[in-house]
C-alpha positions in Angstrom: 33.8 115.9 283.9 34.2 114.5 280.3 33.2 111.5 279.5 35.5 109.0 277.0 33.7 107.2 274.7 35.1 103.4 274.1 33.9 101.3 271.4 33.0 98.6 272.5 35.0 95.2 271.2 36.3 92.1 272.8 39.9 92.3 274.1 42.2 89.6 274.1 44.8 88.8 276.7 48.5 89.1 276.1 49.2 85.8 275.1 46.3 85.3 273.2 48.0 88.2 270.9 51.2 86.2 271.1 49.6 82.9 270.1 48.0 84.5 267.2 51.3 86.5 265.7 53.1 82.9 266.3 51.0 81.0 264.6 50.5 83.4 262.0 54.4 83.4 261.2 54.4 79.4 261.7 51.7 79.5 259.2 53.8 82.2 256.5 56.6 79.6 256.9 54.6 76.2 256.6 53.1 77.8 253.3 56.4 78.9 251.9 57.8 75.5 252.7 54.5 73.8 250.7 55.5 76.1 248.0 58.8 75.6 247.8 57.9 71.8 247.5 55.3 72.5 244.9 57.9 75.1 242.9 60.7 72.0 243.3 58.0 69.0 241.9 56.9 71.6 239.2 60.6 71.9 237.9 61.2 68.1 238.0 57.6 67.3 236.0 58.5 70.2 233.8 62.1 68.6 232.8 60.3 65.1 232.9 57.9 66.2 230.8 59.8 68.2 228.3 62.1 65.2 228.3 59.4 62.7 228.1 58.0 64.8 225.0 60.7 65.2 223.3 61.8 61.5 223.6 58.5 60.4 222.8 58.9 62.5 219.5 62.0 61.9 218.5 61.1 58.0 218.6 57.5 58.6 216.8 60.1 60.6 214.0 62.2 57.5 214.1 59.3 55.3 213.6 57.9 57.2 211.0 61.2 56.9 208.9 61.9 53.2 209.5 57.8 53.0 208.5 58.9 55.2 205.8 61.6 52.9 205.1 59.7 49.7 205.2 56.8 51.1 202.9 59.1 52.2 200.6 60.9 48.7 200.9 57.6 47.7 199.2 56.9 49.7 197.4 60.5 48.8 195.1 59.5 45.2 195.7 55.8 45.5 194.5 57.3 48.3 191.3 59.4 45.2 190.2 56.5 42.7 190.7 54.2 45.3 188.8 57.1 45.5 186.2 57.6 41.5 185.8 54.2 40.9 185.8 53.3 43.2 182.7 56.4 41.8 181.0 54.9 38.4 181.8 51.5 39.9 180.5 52.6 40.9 177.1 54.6 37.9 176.8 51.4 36.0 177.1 49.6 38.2 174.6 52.3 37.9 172.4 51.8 33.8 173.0 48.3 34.0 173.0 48.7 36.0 168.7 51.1 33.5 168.1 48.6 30.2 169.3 46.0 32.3 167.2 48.0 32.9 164.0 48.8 29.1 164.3 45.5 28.0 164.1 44.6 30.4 161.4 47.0 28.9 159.7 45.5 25.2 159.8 42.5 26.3 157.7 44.9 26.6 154.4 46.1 22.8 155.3 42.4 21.9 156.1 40.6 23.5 153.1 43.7 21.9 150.8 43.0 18.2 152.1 39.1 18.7 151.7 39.7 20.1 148.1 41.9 17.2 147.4 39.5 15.0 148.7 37.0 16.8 146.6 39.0 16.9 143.4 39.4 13.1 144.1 35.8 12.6 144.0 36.0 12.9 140.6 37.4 10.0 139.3 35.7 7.6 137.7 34.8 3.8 137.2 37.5 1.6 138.9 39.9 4.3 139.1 37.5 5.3 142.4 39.6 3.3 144.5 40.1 4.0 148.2 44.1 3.8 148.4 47.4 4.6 150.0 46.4 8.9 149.2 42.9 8.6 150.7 43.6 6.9 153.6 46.6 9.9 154.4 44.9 12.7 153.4 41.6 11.5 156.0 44.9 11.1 158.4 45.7 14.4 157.0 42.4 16.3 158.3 42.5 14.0 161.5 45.8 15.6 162.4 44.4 19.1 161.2 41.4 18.6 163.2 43.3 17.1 166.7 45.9 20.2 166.3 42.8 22.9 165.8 41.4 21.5 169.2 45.0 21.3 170.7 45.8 24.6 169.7 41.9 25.8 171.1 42.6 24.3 174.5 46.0 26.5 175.2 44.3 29.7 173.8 41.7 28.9 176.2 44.7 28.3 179.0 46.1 31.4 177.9 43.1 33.7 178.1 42.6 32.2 181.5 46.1 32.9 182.7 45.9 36.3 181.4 43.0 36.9 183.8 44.7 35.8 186.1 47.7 37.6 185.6 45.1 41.0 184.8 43.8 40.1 188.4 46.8 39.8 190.0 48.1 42.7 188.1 45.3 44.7 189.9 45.9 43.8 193.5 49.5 44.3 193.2 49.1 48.2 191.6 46.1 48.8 194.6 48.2 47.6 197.3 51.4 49.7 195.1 48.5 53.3 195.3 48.0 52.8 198.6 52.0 52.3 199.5 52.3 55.1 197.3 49.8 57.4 199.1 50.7 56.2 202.7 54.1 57.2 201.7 53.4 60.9 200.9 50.8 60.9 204.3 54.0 59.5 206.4 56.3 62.1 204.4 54.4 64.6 205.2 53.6 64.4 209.1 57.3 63.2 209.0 58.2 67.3 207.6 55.9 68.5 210.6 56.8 70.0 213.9 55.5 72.1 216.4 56.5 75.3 214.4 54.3 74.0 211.3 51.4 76.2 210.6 48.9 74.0 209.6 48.9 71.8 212.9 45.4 72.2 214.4 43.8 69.5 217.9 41.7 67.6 216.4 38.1 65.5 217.2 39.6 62.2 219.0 42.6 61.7 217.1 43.0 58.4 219.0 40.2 56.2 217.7 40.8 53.2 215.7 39.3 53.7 212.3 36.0 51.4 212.1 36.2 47.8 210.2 38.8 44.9 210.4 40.8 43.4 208.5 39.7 40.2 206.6 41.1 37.6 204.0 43.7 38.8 202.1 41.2 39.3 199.3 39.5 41.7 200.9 42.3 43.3 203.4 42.2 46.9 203.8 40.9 46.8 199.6 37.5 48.2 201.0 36.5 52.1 200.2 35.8 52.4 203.6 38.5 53.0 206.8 39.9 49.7 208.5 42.5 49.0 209.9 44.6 46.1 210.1 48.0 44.7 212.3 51.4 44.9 211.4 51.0 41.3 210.8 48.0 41.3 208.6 50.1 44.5 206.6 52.9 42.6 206.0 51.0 39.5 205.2 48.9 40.7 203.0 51.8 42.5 201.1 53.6 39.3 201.0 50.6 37.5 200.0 50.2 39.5 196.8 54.0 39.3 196.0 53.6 35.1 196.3 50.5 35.2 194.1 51.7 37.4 191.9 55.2 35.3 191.3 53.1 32.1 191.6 51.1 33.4 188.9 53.9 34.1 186.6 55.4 30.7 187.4 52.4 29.3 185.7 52.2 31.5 182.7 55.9 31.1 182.0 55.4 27.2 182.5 51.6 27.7 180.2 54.0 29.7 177.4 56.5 26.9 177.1 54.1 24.2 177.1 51.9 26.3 174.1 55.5 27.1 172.3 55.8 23.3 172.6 52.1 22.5 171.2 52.9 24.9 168.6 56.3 23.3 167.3 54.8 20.0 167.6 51.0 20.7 165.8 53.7 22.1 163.1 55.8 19.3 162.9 53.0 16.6 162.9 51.0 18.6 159.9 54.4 18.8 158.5 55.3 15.1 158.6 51.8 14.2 157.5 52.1 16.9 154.7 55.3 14.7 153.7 53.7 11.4 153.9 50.3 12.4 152.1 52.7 14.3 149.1 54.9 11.1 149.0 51.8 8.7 148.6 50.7 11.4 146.0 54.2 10.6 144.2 53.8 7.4 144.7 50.3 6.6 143.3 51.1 9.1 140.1 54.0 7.2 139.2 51.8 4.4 139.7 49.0 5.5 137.5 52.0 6.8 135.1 53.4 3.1 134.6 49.9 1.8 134.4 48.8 4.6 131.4 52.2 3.9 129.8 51.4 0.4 129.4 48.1 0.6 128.7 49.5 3.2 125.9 51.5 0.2 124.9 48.5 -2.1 125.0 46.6 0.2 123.1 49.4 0.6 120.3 49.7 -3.2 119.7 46.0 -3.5 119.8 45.7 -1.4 117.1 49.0 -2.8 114.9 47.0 -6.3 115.9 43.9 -4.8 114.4 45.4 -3.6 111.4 47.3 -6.8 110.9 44.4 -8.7 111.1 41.9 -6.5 108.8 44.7 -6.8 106.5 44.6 -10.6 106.9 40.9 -10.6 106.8 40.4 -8.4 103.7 43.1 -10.6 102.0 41.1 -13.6 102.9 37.6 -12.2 101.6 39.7 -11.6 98.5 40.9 -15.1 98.4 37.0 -16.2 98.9 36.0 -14.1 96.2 39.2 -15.6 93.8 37.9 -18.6 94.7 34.2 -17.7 94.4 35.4 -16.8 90.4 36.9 -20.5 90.6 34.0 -22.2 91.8 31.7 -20.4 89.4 33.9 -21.6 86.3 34.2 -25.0 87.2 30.5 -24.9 87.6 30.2 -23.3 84.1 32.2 -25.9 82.9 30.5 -28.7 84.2 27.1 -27.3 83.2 28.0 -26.3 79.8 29.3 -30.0 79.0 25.8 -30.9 80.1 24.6 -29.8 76.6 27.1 -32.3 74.4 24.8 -34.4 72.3 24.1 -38.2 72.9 27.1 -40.6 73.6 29.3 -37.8 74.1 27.8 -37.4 77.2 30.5 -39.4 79.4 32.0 -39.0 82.5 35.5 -38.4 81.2 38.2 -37.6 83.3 37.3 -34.4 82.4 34.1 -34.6 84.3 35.9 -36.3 87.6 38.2 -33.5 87.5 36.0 -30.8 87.4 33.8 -32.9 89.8 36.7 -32.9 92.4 37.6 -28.9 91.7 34.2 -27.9 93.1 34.1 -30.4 95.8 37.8 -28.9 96.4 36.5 -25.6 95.5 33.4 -25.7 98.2 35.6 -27.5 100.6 38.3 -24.6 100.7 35.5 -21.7 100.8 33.9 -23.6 104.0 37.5 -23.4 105.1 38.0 -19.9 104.6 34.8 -18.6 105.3 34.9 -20.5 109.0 38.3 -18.6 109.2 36.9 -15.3 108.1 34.2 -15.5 110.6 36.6 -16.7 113.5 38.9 -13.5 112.4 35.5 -11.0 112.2 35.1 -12.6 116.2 38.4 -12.1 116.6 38.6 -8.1 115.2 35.5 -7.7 117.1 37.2 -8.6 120.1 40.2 -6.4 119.7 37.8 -4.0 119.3 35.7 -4.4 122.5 39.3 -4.8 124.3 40.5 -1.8 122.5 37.3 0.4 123.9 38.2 -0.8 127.3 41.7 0.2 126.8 40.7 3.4 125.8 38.4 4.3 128.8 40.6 3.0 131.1 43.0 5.0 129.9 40.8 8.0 129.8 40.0 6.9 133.6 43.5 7.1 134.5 44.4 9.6 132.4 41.6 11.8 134.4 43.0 10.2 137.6 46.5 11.0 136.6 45.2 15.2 135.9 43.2 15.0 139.4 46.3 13.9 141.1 48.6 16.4 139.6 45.8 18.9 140.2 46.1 18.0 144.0 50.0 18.1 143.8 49.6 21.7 142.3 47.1 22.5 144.7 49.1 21.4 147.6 51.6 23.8 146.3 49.8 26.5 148.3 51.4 24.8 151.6 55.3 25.7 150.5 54.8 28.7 148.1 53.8 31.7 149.5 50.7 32.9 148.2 52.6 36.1 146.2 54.4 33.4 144.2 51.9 31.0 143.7 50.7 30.4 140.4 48.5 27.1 139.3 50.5 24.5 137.2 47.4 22.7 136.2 44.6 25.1 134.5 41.3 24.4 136.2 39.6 25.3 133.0 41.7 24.5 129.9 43.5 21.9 131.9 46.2 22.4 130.4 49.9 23.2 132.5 51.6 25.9 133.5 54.3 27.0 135.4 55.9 29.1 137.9 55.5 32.4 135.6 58.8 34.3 135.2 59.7 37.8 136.8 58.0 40.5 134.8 61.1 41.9 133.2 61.8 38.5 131.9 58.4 38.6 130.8 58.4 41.3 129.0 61.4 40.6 126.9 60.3 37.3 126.4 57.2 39.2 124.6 59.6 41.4 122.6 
């Protein structure tokens, strides 16, 4: 009898097998349900997501345009800032040539009144007086000397301001660069999308750049990355712009007051250029009237001198007429000496002759006094006529001095091109304003 061979395994009952294929199929189903969930939560994250991204970057594109915007907003105000302030800048350069050329210009007033002063020096004896010209022409060089250091102060200002303006000017075309090149990086992730080539993941994109923001001096100015707020960005932009229009404020207000100090160092040097030429006038008509009558003086000294050295020589030649007299009564009287015996009598002949000398003596005494009070006298017109002489040689020297300052002083209202000396320094003699050359020339044909 054959033997069947069983392999030996467990066997299960019945409704074991049933259990098992139950909850096998309750198992299929509960997994296809979890599934199904997971399939439905995966569709609603997938369209929350896609949403959610695509929100998210169409507002991070509509932030980067209105930051677009804004920058640019700057930018315009800080190019018109940039564009005021170097107006402003060569404005003040332009002020700070014309303050310069004005103060160059007081060293042809200054070096006239010291020459004047010099020339003055010259006169001599009592013609060195100290009046009415001296005491303006020191005013004169006061007023030169207070404008020079007026003048000095405001380009001082002015150089100041311009540093000011230079350092203003600096911050204004940094913070400008950096609008400018935060503009073109904006731009540029603005023109991206998820189609661009060149977008890469990069090494934690999210961290905050190192450093801080500080005072405005030094906000976001540093070579290094920092970062500042919105706040601090916009303050600091403003701040510039404040500085910047605060700063121009005080150089257009620094220009007008230097115009002003200008005008009025001009029309002080001006007015005392007037008053120092009037009392120039003034003392040469002076000196004029004074060497015109001493001119006078000097004419009837001399008619008074030749009167009276006519006089004189007529009365030596009356002395010596009488002289001739005296000796022939004196003849007279000694030759009747010699008459013999009693013919030796005092006739009337004898009193008469007698009283002719005594007459004769009495009237030379007379004359001779006379002649020596005239000799005094001539001598006298003499001395007096010396000292007429010199003083008029004093003025007359203090007269050429003056005029010599008058046609030195010319230099102030003649331009240099035209100027030609009316007093030579040499021949002192005067000239004029010379003609044009072709009247020249035919003047030497």
């Amino acid at each position: 009898m054959t033997t069947l061979s069983v392999k030996p395994s467990q066997h299960f009952r019945l409704p074991d097998w049933q259990i098992s294929s139950h909850l096998l199929s309750s198992n299929a189903e509960r997994q296809r349900d979890a599934s199904q969930q997971i399939r439905q939560e995966i569709c609603t994250l997938r369209n929350e997501t896609n949403n959610q991204t695509i929100w998210d970057e169409y507002d991070n594109q509509n932030r980067l345009s209105e930051r677009i915007d804004s920058v640019d907003r700057w930018k315009e105000i800080l190019d018109k800032s940039l564009t005021d302030t170097d107006a402003e800048i060569d404005a003040m350069i332009q002020m700070k040539e014309a303050a310069e050329r004005a103060l160059q210009a007081k060293n042809l007033p200054l070096d006239v009144a010291i020459e004047c002063l010099t020339l003055r020096e010259s006169r001599r004896d009592i013609d060195v007086v100290k009046d009415a010209v001296d005491d303006e022409l020191h005013k004169e060089v006061e007023v030169i000397d207070n404008s020079k250091l007026a003048l000095q102060k405001k380009i001082k200002e002015v150089f100041e301001q311009l540093c000011l303006l230079q350092e203003v000017r600096q911050q204004l075309n940094s913070d400008h660069r950096g609008k400018m090149e935060a503009l073109e990086i904006d731009r540029v992730c603005l023109s991206l999308n998820v189609h661009s080539p060149n977008i890469s993941l990069k090494v934690n994109p999210t961290r905050v750049p190192n450093g801080s923001a500080g005072q405005y001096g030094n906000m976001c100015a540093s070579g290094c990355p920092s970062s500042c707020t919105m706040q601090q960005w916009d303050d600091y932009s403003q701040y510039i712009k404040d500085r910047a229009e605060a700063e121009r404020k005080a150089s257009t207000d620094l220009r007008e007051a230097t115009a002003l100090t200008i005008a009025e160092t001009n029309n002080e040097l001006e007015a005392q250029r007037v008053a120092t030429e009037y009392a120039f006038r003034k003392r040469i008509r002076e000196i004029e009237r004074y060497l015109s009558q001493l001119r006078w003086q000097e004419k009837k000294t001399l008619e008074e001198i030749a009167e009276l050295e006519e006089a004189t020589r007529r009365l030596e030649e009356d002395l010596r007429v009488k002289m001739r007299n005296l000796k022939l009564a004196h003849t007279r009287l000694e030759t009747r000496t010699y008459r013999p015996n009693m013919e030796m009598c005092r006739d009337q002949v004898h009193y008469g002759l007698t009283d002719e000398v005594h007459q004769l003596e009495s009237t030379m005494a007379v004359l001779k006094q006379k002649l020596g009070q005239s000799q005094h006298t001539l001598d006298a017109l003499h001395k007096n006529l010396a000292r007429i002489q010199a003083d008029i040689a004093c003025k007359s020297n203090s007269l050429l001095l003056n005029n010599k300052c008058m046609d030195t002083r010319r230099k102030l209202t003649v331009p240099a091109e035209k100027f030609v000396p009316e007093v030579d320094t040499f021949n002192r003699t005067s000239n004029r304003t010379l003609p044009p050359l072709k009247c020249r020339q035919l003047e030497l044909i």
